[in-house]
N, C-alpha and C positions, 0 to 999 in steps of 0.2 A: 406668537401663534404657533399650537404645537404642528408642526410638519412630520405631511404623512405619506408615505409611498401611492403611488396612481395608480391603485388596483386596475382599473378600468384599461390602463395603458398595458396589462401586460397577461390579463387575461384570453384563453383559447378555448373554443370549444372542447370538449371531450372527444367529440365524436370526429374532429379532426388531427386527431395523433394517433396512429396506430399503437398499441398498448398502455394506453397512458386511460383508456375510457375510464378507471377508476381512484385517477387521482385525487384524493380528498383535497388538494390546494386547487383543483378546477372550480370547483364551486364559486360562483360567483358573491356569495354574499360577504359583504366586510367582514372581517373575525373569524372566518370560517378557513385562512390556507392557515401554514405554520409560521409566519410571519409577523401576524399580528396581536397586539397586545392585548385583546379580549381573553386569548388563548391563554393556559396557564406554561409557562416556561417547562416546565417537565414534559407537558404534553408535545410542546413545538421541538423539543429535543428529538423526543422519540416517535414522530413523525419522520424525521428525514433520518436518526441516528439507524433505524431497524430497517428500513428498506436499504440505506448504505451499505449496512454490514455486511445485505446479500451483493452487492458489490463487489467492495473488497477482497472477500474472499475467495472468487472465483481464483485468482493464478494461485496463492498458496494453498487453495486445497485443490489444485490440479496437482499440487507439488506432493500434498498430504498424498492426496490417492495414488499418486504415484510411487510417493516411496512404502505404503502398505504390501503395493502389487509385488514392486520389484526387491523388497526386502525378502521375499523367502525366492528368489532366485538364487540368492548369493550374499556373502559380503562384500565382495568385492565389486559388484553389481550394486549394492545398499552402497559403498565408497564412491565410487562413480555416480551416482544419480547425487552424492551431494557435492560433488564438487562442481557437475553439471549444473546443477539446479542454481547451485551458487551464482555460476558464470551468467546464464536468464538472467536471475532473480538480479544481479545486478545489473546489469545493462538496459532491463527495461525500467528497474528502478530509478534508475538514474534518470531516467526522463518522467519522472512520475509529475513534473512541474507543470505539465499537459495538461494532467486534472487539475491541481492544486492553482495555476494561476488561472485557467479560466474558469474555474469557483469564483475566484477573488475579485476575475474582472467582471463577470457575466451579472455579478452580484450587486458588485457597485453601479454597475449602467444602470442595473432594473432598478436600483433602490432611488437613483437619481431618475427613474422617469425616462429613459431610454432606452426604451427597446428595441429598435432595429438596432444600434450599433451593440447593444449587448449580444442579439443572435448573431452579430457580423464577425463581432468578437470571436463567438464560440466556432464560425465557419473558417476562418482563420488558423486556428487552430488545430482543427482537423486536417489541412493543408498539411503544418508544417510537421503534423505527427505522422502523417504518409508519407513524407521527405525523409523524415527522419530514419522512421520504421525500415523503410528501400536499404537507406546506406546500411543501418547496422544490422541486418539479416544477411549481409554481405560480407561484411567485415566479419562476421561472429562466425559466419560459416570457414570462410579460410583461414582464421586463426584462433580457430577454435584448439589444436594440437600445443601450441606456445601457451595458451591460456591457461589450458587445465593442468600444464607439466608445472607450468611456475606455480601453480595452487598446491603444487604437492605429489600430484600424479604421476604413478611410475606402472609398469607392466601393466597386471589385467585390470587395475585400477582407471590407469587411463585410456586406455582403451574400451571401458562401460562409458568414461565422460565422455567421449569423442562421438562416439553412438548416440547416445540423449540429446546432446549438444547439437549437431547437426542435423539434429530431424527436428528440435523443437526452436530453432531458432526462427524457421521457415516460418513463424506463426508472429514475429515480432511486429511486422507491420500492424496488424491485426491489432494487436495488443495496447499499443502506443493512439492508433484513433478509436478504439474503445475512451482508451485516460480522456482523449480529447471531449468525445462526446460525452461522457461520466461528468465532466467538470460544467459542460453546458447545463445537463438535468441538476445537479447540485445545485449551480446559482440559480438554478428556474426556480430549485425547491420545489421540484416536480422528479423524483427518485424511484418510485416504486417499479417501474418497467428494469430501473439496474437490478433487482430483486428478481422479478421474472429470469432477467437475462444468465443472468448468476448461477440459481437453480439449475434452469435447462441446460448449459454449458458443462455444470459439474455431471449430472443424468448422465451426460453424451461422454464426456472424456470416462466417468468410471466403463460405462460399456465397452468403448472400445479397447480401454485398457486390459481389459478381462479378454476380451474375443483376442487383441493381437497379441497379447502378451502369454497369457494361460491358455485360450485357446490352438490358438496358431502357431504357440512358442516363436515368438521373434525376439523375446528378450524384450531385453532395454530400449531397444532402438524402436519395439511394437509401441513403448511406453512415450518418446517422445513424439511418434509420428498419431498418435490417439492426442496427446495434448493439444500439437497445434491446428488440427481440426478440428477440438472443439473452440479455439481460441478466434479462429475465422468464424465460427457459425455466430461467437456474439458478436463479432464485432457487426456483423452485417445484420444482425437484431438490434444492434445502437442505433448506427451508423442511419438506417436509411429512416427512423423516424426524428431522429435528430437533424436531419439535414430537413424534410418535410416541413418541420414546423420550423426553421430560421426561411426559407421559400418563402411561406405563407407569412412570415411575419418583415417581408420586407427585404430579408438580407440577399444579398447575393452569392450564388455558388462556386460564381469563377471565381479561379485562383487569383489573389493580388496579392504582387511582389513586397508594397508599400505593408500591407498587412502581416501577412507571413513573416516578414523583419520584426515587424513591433511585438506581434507574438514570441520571438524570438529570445528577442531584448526584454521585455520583459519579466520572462523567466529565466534567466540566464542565471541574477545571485539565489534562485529557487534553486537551478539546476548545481551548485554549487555546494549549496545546504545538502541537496540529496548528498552530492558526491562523497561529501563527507563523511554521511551516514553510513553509507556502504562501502569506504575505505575502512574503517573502524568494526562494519561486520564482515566484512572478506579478511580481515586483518586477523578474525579470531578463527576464522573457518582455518587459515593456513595454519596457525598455534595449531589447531588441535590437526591439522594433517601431519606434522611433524612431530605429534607425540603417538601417530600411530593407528594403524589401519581400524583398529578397536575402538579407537579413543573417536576416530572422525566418524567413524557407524553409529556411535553411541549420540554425538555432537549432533549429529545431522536428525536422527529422531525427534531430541531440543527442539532444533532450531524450525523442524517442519511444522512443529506443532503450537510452538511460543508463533510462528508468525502467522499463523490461523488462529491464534485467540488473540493475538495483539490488534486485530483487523476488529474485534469488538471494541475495541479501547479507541481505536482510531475511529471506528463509526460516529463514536459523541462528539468526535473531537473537529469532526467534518458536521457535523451536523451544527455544531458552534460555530464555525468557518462563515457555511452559508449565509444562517440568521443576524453572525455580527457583521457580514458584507453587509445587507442590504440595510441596516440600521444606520453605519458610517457614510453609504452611500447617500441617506438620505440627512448626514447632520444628524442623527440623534445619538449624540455621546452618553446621554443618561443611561437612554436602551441599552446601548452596546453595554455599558460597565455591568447595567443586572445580568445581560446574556452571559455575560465572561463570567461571570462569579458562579452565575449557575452549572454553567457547564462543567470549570473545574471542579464543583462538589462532587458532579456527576458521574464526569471522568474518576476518580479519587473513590466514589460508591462504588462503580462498576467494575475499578479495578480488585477491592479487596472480593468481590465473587468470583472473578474469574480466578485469584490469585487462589483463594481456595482451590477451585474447582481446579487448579493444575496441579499444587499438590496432591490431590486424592488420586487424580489420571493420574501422576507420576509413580505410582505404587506397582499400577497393572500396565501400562500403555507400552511399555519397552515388548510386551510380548503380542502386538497387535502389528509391529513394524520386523523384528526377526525372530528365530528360531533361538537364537545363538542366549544362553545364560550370561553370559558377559555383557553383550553389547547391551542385555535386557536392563542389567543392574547399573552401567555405566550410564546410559538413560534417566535413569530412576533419580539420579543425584544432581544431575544436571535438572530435571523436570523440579524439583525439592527447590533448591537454589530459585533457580526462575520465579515461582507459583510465589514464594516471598517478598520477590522486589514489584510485582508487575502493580501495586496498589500504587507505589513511587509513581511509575509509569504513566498508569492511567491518569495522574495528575498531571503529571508534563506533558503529554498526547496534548492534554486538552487545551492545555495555553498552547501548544504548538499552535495547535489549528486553528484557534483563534487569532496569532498573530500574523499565520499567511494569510488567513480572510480579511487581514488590515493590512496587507500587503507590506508586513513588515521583513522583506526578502533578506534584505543585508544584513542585518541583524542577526538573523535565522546562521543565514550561511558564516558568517564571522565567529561565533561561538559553538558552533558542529563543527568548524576546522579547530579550534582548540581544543576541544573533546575529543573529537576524533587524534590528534595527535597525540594525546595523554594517553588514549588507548590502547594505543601503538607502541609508546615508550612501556607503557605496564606488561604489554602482552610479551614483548621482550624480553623484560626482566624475569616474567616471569616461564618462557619456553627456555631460555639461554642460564639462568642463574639459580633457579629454584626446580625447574621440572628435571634434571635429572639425580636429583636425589629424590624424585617421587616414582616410587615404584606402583602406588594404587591408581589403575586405570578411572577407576571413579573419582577418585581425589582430583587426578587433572581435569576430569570434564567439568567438575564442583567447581574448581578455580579458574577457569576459563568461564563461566559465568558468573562469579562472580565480581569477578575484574570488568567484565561488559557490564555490568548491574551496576557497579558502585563508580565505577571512573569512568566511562563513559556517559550512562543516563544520568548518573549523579549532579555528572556538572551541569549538562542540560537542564536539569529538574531547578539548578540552584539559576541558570542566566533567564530562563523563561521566567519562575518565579519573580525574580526583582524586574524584569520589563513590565509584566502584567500589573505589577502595583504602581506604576506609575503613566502618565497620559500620552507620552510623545509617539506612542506602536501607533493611538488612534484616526493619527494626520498623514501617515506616511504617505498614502495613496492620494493625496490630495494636492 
């Protein structure tokens, strides 16, 4: 007999979640959330894929608007806010395992019929991102000066990171039980309120970016203390409806130690997999600070803007995550393999638009972040580069996500650490053995992404592929 998930055990009112009254998976009738198989597979994509993306991209386009603002202060202000942003971007990324394993777990309880320990799940988790969030807004704040110098940072270079850095670390807390509660909405397959949150958040950080930065002239430092402002106002647009409907469905609020560990433990070879990731892209940020204040203004452009359209590639790839959680959860390995297959199509479609649509931005985009004719064209080549590989991407994104939604952690983090080390060994070869006989500033930014493009995502794209053709990623979690 085909087995089917117990809508009935996991349905809520509308009119009790505060911003959620227009969820199209409230609906009570069978076939009617993005779950089930009445639906057409495109459709269930792009139900949770488009309200994610307004998600996602909440921190990298605090980063985008940020470095638009602070680009016509300076370059050396445009150098600083990336070596800044770098420091953030990886530290909160590193615990991105927040969202990613309570998708995967929140997903599996619902899809087995378990609701309350799915919302206990996701309260758990909020815990341990508060824990988290406390230490490293602490840590990032007083070593923040060692951080940014070993990046590269020297004079008024570092001295911009130091400013950004200590005013936008102040928002990490914030940021880490947002992932937490994100990952809760994901496995509900209830996402549209992270849409809402996303929008309003970015609204708020351009404001105040404008009023402290341009208006008030405080600089850079106007620019990260507008960030984590608006970085607290979602969290607590998450936070308090997310906590509401795990109340009402049972879970409990207090903190448990027993909990918070397993939460812990379970994302631990997630958190690994990140780390890799972001050794491998810190590893290229520093290539390009040692080929030069020009070369990293140009880099940082890149990299603000690939990780705002990379955040659409990821949307499918989450949104595959969910659907093939709750299918595993319930034993249906037929489902799960259509959902996989789908999604990688989808991934793979999505990629070659956006991948367009980066090359034609790379044409004009250098001159929307600085003044400077250099840093414009040094941009433009790196933007060129990127906009070609990202169709690759979209493809690997998508089995990405499908195999954390199969909770295939190990796996994950075991082949990011040999990619990640390959990247390292190329980035080497090629700052230490080939960049100084390149004298064209464009050239190195060209080969600093290309090198991330082909050796880095490359191998990923080939270890994902050959896991997704075969069954063993489907049981892990079981």
């Amino acid at each position: 007999m085909k087995e089917e998930v117990d809508i009935t055990a996991i349905k809520t009112s509308a009119e009790e979640l505060p911003g959620c009254a227009a969820e199209t998976d409230l609906k009570l009738e069978p076939g009617a959330h993005p779950g089930s198989d009445e639906q057409p597979i495109a459709k269930q994509l792009a139900l949770l894929a488009i309200p994610t993306f307004g998600q996602l991209i909440a921190e990298p386009a605090f980063i985008l608007i940020d470095t638009a603002i602070v680009g016509h202060v300076g370059d050396a202000a445009l150098a600083g806010l990336s070596l800044g942003s770098t420091v953030i971007l990886t530290a909160v990324g590193l615990c991105m395992f927040l969202a990613y394993a309570t998708t995967s777990q929140v997903a599996h309880l619902f899809g087995a019929g378990k609701r309350r320990e799915g919302l206990q799940s996701g309260v758990d988790s909020l815990w341990l991102s508060l824990c988290i969030g406390i230490v490293l807004a602490m840590a990032l704040f007083l070593s923040a000066e060692p951080i940014c110098y070993a990046l590269g940072g020297r004079g008024e270079t570092l001295d911009q990171a130091l400013a950004y850095t200590r005013a936008v670390v102040l928002g990490a807390p914030a940021v880490l039980m947002v992932y937490a509660a994100n990952g809760i909405f994901r496995g509900l397959q209830k996402v549209r309120i992270t849409l809402v949150a996303a929008i309003a958040g970015a609204l708020l950080n351009t404001a105040l970016d404008v009023l402290f930065v341009i208006v008030w002239g405080w600089g850079i430092t106007g620019s990260g203390v507008a960030t984590f402002i608006a970085q607290w106002f979602m969290g607590l647009f998450l936070i308090v409806p997310a906590l509401t409907w795990a109340l009402r469905g049972g879970a409990s609020l207090k903190p448990r130690i027993a909990g918070i560990m397993a939460a812990g433990g379970d994302g631990l070879p997630l958190f690994l997999r990140t780390l890799a990731v972001r050794v491998a892209m810190v590893a290229t940020v520093v290539a390009a600070a040692y080929m030069g204040t020009e070369v990293l203004a140009g880099y940082q452009v890149v990299n603000a803007t690939w990780n705002f359209a990379l955040n659409i590639l990821d949307s499918v790839a989450i949104a595959g995550q969910a659907l093939v959680g709750v299918q595993l959860g319930a034993r249906r390995y037929d489902r799960a393999r259509e959902l996989t297959r789908a999604t990688a199509r989808a991934g793979l479609v999505m990629g070659v638009g956006v991948g367009a649509a980066f090359v034609l931005a790379g044409l004009v985009a250098g001159q929307a972040f600085s003044p400077s004719p250099e840093v414009q064209a040094i941009a433009a080549a790196g933007m060129v580069v990127t906009g070609i590989a990202l169709p690759l991407q979209g493809w690997m994104w998508a089995l990405d996500g499908i195999l954390i939604g199969a909770g295939d952690f190990r796996y994950l983090a075991s082949t990011c650490a040999i990619a990640a080390a390959a990247q390292v060994v190329a980035l080497v070869a090629l700052v230490v053995g080939v960049g100084p006989f390149i004298e064209s500033d464009m050239l190195k930014c060209a080969l600093l992404w290309i090198v991330f493009n082909t050796v880095f995502m490359g191998i990923r794209a080939i270890a994902n592929g050959t896991r997704a053709r075969k069954d063993a990623w489907m049981h892990t979690a079981e």
